[in-house]
N, C-alpha and C positions, 0 to 999 in steps of 0.2 A: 695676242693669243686669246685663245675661247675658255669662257671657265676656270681661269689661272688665278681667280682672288678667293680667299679662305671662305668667305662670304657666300658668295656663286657653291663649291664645292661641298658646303654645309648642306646649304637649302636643295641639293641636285640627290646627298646621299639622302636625308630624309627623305626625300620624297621618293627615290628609289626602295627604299627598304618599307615604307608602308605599302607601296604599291606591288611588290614582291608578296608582303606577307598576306594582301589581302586578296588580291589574284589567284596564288596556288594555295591559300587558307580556303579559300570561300568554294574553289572548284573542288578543293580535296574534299569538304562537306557535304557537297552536292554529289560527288562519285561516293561516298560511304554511306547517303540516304540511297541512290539508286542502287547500287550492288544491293541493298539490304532489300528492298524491292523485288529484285530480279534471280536473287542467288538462284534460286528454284529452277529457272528459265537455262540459267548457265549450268548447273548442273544435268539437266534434263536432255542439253545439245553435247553435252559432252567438251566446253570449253576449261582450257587450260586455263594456268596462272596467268603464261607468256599472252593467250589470246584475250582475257579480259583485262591485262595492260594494256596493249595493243588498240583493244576496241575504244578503252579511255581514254588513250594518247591522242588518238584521232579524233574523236570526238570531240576535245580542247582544243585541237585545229582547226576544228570548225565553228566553234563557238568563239575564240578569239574576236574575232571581229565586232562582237558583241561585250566581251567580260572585260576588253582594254580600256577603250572608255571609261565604262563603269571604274573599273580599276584606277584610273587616271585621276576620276572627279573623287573619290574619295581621297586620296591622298592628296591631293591640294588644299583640299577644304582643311586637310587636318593639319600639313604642315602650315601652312599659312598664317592659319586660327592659331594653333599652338606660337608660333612667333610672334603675332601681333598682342596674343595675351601677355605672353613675358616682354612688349614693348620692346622687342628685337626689329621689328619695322622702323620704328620709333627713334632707336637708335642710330639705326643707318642711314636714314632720311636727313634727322640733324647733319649728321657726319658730310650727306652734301649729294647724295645719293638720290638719284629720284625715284618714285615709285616705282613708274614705267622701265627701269633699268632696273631693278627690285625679278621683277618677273623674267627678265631674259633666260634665268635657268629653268625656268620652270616650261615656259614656251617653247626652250630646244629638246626638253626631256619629249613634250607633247610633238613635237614633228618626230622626233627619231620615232618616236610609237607610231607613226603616220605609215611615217616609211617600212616601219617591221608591218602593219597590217597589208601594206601594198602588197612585200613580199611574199605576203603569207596565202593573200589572194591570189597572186602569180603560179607560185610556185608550188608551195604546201597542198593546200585545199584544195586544188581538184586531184590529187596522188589518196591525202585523205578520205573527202568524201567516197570516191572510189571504193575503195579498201572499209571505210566506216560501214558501209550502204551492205555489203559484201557480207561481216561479222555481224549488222543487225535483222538482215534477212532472215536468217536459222534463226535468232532469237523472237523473233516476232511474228512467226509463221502463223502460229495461232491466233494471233491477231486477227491476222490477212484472211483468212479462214472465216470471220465473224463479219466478214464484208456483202451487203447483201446487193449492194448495187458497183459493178465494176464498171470502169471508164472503159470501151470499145475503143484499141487503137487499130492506126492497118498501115503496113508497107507495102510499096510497088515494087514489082521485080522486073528485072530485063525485060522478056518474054509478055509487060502489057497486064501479065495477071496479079493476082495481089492476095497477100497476104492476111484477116485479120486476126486479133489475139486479143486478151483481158489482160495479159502482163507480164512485162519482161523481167524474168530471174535473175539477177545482177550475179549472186554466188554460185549457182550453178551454169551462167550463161546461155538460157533459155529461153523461148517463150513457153506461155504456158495457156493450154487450151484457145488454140492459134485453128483458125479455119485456112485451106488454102482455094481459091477461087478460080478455076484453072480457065473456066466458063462457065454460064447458067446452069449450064446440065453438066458439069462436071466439080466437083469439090470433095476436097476430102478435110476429114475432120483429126485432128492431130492434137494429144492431148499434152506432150513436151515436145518440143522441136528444136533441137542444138544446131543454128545456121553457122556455127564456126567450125563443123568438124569439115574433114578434105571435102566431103558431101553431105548435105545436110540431110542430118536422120531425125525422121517421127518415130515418137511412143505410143505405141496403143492409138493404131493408126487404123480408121474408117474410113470409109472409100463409097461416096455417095454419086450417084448418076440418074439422070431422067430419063425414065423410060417414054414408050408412044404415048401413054395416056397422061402427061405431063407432069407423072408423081416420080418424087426424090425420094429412091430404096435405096439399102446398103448390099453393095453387092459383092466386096470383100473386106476383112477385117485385117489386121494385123500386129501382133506385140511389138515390133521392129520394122522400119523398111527405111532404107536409102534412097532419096527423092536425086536421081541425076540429072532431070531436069529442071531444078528450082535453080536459079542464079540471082543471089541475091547484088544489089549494087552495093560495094562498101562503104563509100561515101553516105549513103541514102541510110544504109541498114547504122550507122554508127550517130549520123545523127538523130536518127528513131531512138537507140536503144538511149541515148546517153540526154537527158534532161541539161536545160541552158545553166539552170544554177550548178552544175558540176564543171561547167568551162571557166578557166581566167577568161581576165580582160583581152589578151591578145588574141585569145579563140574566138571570144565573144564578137570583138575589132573585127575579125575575119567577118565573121556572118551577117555583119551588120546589113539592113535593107539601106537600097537609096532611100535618100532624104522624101518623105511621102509617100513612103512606097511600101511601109507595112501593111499591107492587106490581110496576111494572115494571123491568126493567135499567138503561132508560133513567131513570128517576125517582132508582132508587140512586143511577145515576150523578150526576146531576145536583146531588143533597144532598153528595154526599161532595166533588164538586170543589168548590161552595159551601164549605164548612166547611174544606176544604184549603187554598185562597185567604186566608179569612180568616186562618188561622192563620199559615201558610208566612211572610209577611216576618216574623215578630217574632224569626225567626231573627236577624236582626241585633242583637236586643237579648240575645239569647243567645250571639253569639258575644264579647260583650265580657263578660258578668255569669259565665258558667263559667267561662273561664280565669283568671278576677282574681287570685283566694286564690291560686293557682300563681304565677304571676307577680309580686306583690307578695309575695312572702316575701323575707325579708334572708337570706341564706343566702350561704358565700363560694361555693359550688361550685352553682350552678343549674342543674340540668338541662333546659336550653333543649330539646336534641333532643326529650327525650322529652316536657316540654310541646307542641310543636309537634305530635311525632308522636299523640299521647292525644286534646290535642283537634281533629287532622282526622280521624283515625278518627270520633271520635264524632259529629265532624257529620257523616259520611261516612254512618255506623252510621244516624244520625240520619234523613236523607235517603231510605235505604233501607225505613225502615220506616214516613214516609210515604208513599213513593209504591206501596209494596208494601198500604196499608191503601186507597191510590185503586184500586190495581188489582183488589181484593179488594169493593173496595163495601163 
């Protein structure tokens, strides 16, 4: 049987209860400095209790993948240390126990945390992100607002003609100050554009054409208009609207380019978050396999500080130069 000796179920509960206390301690501290930050914002949008739980819950769904680790490597460091000080290692080693069997509960506590990040990736986080993206849009408006250089995206339609826009409203389900390109001399300039209703409607809709002497005048305006021949493709319009880092892995699988055959940014993109995914939880199996040999040394004077401090740096270090190889492609 697994975990069946008193031994094994000691060192599994400690290390579950630090890692408990310091996961939902250390997030609940970082949501009471942010809310303290932001109260302003949330009252300003009109958010409820239920929605700034909500927005929080989510948000630890997303950051998960990041706080378990963390979480994991502290509570080894401390169960461990605290056993080897009171010569609890010590003793089970004489008893005939070897080190390396010492750690088996520790190493299944760190895969089952593998496996809930997998999950969490699969399952969770793109429902999260979604839904996060959604309650932090109204809150950050004003932000968005102070942007003085926007990214120019563009969609292709049926019809050959195309679409572009500065940026798609996740909460409202819009683009926002979107051009539509019908031809050279014909465009019109639309400053919301909702392509999910039965026909897709412009806001405060311009309507530009080339006359003979080759200049683009406006030659109707309008608050409202129903565009019935815009067709967008669903496929096409879904993978526009919806960014790679909000797909699991099996999405991600799906879109994968053949082997050499990223050509585009978005394709880089696409392999690298794949491959980042997959790799990123086994952090957890790392933050317990690096610190061991520090930690298990018999030594009277242990440098706990500096173990502590060496291995967050590194996974600190660690972190950085994953997400700096995602930013990179």
């Amino acid at each position: 049987m697994f975990l069946t000796k008193i031994w094994e179920r000691y060192f599994l509960r400690q290390m579950t209860l630090i890692f408990v206390l310091f996961l939902f301690g250390f997030y609940a501290l970082y949501t009471l400095i942010d809310y303290s930050n932001h109260a302003g914002s949330f009252k300003h949008h009109h958010f409820s209790v239920m929605d700034i739980a909500r927005f929080y819950g989510y948000e630890f769904i997303t950051r998960m993948d990041v706080l378990v680790p963390f979480a994991i490597l502290i509570a080894f460091i401390k169960t461990v240390s605290t056993c080897n000080a009171n010569n609890e290692l010590v003793a089970l080693m004489a008893s005939g126990i070897p080190l390396k069997k010492l750690m088996k509960p520790f190493i299944a506590f760190a895969l089952l945390c593998t496996s809930l990040i997998y999950f969490n990736t699969e399952i969770l986080q793109p429902y999260a992100v979604k839904n996060h993206n959604q309650l932090g849009e109204s809150r950050a408006k004003k932000k968005q607002r102070k942007y003085k250089h926007a990214i120019i995206q563009q969609i292709a339609l049926k019809d050959g003609s195309s679409i572009v826009f500065q940026r798609y409203e996740t909460a409202s389900q819009r683009f926002y100050d979107a051009y539509w390109i019908r031809n050279i001399d014909d465009i019109y300039r639309i400053k919301y554009l909702s392509p999910y209703t039965v026909k897709p409607l412009g806001e405060f809709v311009e309507h530009l054409q080339r006359n003979q002497d080759g200049n683009l005048l406006l030659t109707e305006s309008f608050d409202d208009k129903i565009f019935d021949k815009m067709q967008f493709d669903k496929k096409t319009l879904l993978e526009t609207v919806s960014t790679p880092s909000e797909l699991s892995i099996t999405a991600l699988k799906e879109k994968l380019p053949k082997p050499g055959h990223a050509h585009s940014q978005k394709e880089a993109q696409i392999l690298t978050l794949y491959y980042y995914k997959l790799a990123f939880p086994w952090l957890c199996l790392l933050s317990v396999l690096a610190p061991a040999p520090f930690c298990t040394r018999f030594s009277r004077n242990t440098p706990l500080f500096f173990i502590y401090a060496g291995c967050i740096f590194a996974l600190v270090a660690f972190y950085i130069i994953l997400d700096a190889a995602v930013i990179l492609g």
